[in-house]
N, C-alpha and C positions, 0 to 999 in steps of 0.2 A: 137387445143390449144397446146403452144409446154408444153413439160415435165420441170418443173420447174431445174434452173441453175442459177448457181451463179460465174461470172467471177470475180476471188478474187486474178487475177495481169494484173494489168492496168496502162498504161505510159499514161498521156497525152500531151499538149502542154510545161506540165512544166517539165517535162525531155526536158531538153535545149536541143535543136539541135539531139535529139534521139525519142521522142516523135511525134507524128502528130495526136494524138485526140484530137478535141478540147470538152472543156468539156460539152457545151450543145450539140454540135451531138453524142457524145459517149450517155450520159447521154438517150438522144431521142431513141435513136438505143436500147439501151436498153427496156427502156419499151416497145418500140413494137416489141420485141422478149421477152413481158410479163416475166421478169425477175422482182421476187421479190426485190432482193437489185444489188448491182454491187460498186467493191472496188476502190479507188485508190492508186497505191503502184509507187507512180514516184521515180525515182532513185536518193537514197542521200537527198533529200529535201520533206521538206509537203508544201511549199506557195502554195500551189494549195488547201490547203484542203478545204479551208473556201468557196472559189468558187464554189468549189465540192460538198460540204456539201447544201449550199445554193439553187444549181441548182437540187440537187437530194431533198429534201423537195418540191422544185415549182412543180415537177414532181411527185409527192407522189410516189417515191422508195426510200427503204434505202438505206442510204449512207453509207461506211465501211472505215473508215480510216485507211491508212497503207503507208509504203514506203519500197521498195526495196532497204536495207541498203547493205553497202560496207564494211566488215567482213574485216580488215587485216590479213592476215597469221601469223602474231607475236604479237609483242605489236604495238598500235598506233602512241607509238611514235618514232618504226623505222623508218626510212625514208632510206633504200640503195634501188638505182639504181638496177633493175634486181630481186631484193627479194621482194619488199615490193610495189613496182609499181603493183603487179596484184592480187586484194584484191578479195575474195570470196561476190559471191550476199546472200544476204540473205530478204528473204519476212516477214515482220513483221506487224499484224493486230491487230488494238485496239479493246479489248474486251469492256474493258467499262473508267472510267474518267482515274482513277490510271494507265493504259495502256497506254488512252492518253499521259499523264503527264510523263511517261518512255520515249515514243516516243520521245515527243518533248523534252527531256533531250539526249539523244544516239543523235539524227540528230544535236543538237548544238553541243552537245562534236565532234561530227564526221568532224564539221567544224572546229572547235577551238581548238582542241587539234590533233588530228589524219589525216589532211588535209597533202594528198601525191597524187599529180594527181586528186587525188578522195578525196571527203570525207569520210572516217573510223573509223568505230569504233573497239571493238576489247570484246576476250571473258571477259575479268575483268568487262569491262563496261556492257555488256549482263546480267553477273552475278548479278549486283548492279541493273539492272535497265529491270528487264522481267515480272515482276508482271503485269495481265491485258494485257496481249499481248500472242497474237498465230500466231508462227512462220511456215511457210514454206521454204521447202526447196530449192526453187527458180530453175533457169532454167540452162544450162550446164554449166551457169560460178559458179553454186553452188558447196561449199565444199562437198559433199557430191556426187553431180556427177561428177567433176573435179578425186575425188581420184578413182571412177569407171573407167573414161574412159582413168586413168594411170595406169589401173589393178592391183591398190590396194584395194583391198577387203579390207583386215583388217582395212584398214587406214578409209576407207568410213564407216566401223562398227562402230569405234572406235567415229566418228564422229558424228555418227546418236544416239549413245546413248549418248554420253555428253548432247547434245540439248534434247534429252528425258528426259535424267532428270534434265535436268535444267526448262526446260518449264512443264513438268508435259507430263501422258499418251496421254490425250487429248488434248492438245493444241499445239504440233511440229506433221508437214504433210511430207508427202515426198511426191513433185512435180512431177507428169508425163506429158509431156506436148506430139504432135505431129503435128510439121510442116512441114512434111513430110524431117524431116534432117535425112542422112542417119545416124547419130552417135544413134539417139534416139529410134529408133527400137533395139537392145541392151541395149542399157542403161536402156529402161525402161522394159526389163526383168529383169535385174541385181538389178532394185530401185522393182520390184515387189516381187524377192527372200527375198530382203535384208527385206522387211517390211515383211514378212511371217516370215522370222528367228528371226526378235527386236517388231513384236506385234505393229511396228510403224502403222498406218492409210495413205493410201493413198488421193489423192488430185488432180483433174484433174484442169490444168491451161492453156493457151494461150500465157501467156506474150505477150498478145493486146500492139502493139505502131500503130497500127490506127483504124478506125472505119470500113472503107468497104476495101476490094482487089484493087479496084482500088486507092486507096490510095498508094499503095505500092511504086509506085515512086516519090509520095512527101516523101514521108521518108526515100527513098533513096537519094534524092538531100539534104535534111537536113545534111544525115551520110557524104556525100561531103564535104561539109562547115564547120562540126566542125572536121573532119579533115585535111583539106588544099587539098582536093583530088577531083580529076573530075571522069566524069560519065564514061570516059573512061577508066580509072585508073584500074589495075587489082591487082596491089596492095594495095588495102585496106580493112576495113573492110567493109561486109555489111552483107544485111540481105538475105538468101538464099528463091526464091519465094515471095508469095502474102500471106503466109498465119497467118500472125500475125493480122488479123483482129478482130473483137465483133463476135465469130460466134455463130452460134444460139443452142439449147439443139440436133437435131437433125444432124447438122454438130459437134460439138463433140462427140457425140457418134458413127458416121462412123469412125473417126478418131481413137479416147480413148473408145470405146465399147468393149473392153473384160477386160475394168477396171470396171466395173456398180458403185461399191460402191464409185471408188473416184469421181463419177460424182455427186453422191448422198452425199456424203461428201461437195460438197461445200454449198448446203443445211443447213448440218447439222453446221459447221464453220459459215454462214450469221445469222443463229438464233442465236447462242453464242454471238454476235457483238452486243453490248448496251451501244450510245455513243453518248450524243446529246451535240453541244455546248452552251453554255448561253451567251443569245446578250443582249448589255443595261446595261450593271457593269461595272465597272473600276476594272479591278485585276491587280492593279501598289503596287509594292514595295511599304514599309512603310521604314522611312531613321527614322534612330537612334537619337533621339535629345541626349541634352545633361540631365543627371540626373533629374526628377522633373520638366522640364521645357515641355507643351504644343507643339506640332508640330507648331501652328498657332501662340504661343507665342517666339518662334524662330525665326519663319519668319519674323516677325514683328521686331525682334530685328535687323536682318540682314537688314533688308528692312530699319531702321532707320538710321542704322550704315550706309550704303551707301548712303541716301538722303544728309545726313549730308557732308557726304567726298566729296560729288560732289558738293552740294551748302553752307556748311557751315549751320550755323541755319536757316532752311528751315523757308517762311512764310507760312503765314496758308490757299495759295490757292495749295500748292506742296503738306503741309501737307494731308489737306482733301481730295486731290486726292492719294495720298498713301493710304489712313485709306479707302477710297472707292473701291480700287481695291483687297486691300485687304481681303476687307469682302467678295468680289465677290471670291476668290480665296479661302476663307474657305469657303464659301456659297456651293462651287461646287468640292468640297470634294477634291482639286490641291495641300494641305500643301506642302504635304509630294512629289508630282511631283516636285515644284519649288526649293524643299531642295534638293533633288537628282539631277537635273539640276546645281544648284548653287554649289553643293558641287564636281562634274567633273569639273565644269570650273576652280572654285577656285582653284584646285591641279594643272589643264594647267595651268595656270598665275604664280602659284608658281612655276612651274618644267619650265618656260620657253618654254610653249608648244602654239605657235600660238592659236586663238580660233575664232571663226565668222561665219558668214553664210556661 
């Protein structure tokens, strides 16, 4: 039986064009390498979770929701060329709802407000929005091993305690990962000093972007395509070796074995993670009526105001199919959907903004 492990950075299919696990073989692999839980952290975005979530319940392993966020080096909403094109990784893992609900608030801002190449977010919004979330410190494009491996010390100190205390003792990791790159034999002496000197907790990772070794060169035809580049191509980015796979508790510890505790650490980080989602609710916005007046008494007004504008004094077979659909649309809890719908359109039609299918 292997030694219990917990793989807690995971790309799957939905890291676009970077990813090659798909979620139920990742998911399968897993459990028979008897892995209590296994995370997903795809890069920039969660659309995967729910799938994720889904397919790890069929399987009875915990599922760990997380995404591999894109940290700008300044504010979010620089945008220069050369400065602000190559944002820091950062791993973020929901502890429990409130985590959730940070998550999925950072991953929109990081689209809608901070979107440069990548989506971004930045430290203000970390700040506002870390409660229920345990941060790692991600793989070489991380701030913290970026300022290592430009041999700045201080800068990577300076770095590794901010996120300390802002996440708290126990919940910021410092990532050791090895796939066998030459940079990371260093590095993770340098990340093993640096957590002996800040009391930070180590974290054994893989940064998985596929399921088995042989995998490796669909993942590299993907890295191809979303660059404009061929297999010949010596100019480009890719991935060095086969070794970004699901590997099992006994190949990371040949690899990461004089680290014990960050292996035992992912352990200790999958217990911490309590986060189920709830299916069968409607959690839609409630839209503002006007003073004293009923959501479904709105509707109703609106709804009459336009029968009328369309057919003048409606007869009473227009009528009763109005008064019918609309009890079906309060019957099934929609008030307040059909008022938020009606209320964008209305402002397009005003601003002269096209509207239609």
């Amino acid at each position: 039986m292997e030694k219990p492990f917990v793989h807690l950075h995971n790309h799957t299919a939905y890291s676009l064009l970077d990813g090659a696990a798909k979620i139920d073989v990742l998911i399968e692999r897993a459990v028979q390498l008897q892995m209590p839980a296994i995370a997903i952290t795809d890069h920039g975005v969660m659309y995967g979770a729910v799938d994720f979530y889904k397919a790890c319940q069929k399987a009875g392993i915990k599922p760990i929701i997380g995404c591999e966020v894109y940290v700008a080096p300044n504010s979010r909403f620089d945008k220069k060329a050369g400065i602000d094109d190559s944002p820091y990784h950062l791993v973020l893992l929901v502890e429990n709802e409130t985590g959730y609900h940070h998550l999925t608030k950072l991953v929109s801002s990081a689209s809608l407000e901070g979107f440069y190449y990548k989506p971004r977010i930045d430290r203000q919004l970390l700040a506002e929005h870390h409660e229920g979330l345990i941060a790692l410190s991600a793989c070489l494009a991380g701030e913290v091993a970026q300022k290592l491996l430009h041999d700045d010390w201080q800068g990577a100190k300076e770095t590794a305690l901010w996120y300390q205390e802002l996440f708290g003792a126990d919940h910021y990791y410092l990532e050791i990962q090895n796939q066998g790159l030459y940079e990371q034999v260093k590095l993770n002496q340098q990340i093993k000093k640096l957590s002996d000197e800040l009391a930070i907790p180590l974290v054994a990772t893989n940064d998985t972007h596929y399921v088995y070794a042989a995998d490796a060169k669909t993942q590299d035809v993907m890295m191809c395509i979303q660059m404009g580049k061929t297999l010949e191509d010596t100019n480009r980015m890719h991935f060095d070796g086969d070794n970004f796979y699901l590997k099992s508790y006994d190949e990371m510890y040949r690899m990461l074995g004089e680290y014990p505790q960050a292996l035992d650490n992912t352990i200790k980080i999958a217990d911490m993670c309590h986060f189920d989602f709830e299916f069968g609710h409607n959690h839609m916005p409630i839209f503002n009526a006007p003073q004293d007046i009923e959501l479904s008494d709105y509707l109703q007004q609106l709804a009459l105001a336009g029968l009328k504008e369309r057919y003048g004094e409606p007869d009473n077979i227009a009528y009763e199919r109005l008064t019918y659909e609309l009890k079906i649309i309060q019957q099934m809890g929609y008030d307040s959907y059909f008022l938020i719908v009606w209320d964008f359109i209305d402002y397009a039609r005003k601003q002269g903004i096209y509207v239609g299918p």
